[in-house]
C-alpha positions as CSV (number, residue, x, y, z in Angstrom):
1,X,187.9,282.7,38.4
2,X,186.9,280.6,35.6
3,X,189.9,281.3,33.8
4,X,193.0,278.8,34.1
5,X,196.3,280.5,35.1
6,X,199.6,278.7,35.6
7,X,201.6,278.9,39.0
8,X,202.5,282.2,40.3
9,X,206.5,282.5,40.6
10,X,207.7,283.3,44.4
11,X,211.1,284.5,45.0
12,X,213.0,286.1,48.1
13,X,209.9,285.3,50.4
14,X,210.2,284.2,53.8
15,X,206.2,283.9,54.6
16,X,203.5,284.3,52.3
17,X,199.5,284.7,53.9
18,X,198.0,281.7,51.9
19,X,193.8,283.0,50.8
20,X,191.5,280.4,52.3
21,X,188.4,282.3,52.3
22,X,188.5,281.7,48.2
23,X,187.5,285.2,47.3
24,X,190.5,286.6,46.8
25,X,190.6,288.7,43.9
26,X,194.7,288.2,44.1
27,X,194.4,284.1,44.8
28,X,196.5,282.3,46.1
29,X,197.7,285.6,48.3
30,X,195.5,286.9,50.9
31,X,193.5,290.4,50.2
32,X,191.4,290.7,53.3
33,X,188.3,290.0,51.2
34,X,187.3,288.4,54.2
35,X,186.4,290.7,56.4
36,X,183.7,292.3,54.4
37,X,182.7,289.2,52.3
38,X,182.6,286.3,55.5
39,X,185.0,283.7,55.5
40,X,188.1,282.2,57.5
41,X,191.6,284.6,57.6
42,X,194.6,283.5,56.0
43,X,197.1,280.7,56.5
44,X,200.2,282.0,57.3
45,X,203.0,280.4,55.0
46,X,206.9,279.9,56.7
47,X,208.9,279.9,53.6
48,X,212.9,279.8,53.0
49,X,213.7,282.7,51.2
50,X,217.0,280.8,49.5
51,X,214.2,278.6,47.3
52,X,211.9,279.5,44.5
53,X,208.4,278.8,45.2
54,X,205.2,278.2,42.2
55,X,201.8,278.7,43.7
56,X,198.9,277.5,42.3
57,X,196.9,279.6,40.2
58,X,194.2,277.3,38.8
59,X,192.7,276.4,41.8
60,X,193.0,272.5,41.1
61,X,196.0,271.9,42.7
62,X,196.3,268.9,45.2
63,X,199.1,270.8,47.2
64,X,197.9,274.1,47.9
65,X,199.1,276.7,47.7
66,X,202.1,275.2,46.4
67,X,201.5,274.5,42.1
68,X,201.5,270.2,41.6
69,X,201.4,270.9,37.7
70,X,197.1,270.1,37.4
71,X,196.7,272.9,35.5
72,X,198.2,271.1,32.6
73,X,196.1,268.1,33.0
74,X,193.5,267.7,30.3
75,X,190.9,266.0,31.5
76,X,189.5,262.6,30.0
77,X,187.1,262.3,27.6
78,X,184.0,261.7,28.5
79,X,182.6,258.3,27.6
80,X,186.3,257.2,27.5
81,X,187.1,254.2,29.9
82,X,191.4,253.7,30.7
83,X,192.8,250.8,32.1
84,X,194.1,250.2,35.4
85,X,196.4,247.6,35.1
């Protein structure tokens, strides 16, 4: 998991089972890891299957499980201050 992947493309879906247990080892998807690790089941996703989906990958998105484009957000320097104005 410490690796950074991009959004996961999702086509022709009509319901996707959204991991919230985190252990996943296919994140964002569901792999029942939950039942023998602990941990809340899924969240079960409605979808329209006419759209394209991008699911986070990264695990920084703000939108989960749905990619907001953090993954390509560098963070700031540390010691750096920005303004707010």
């Amino acid at each position: 998991m410490s690796e950074s992947r991009g959004p996961v493309k999702l086509t022709n879906a009509s319901q996707i089972a959204f991991c919230t247990c985190m252990q996943s080892n296919h994140w964002p998807h569901c792999d029942a890891s939950h039942h023998s690790l602990g941990g809340d089941g899924p969240k079960i996703i409605e979808l329209d299957k006419n759209k394209t989906y991008y699911l986070c990958g990264c695990f920084k998105s703000k939108n989960a499980p749905f990619c907001d484009g953090s993954h390509e957000k560098k963070p700031a320097k540390s010691g750096s201050m920005e303004s707010a104005e």
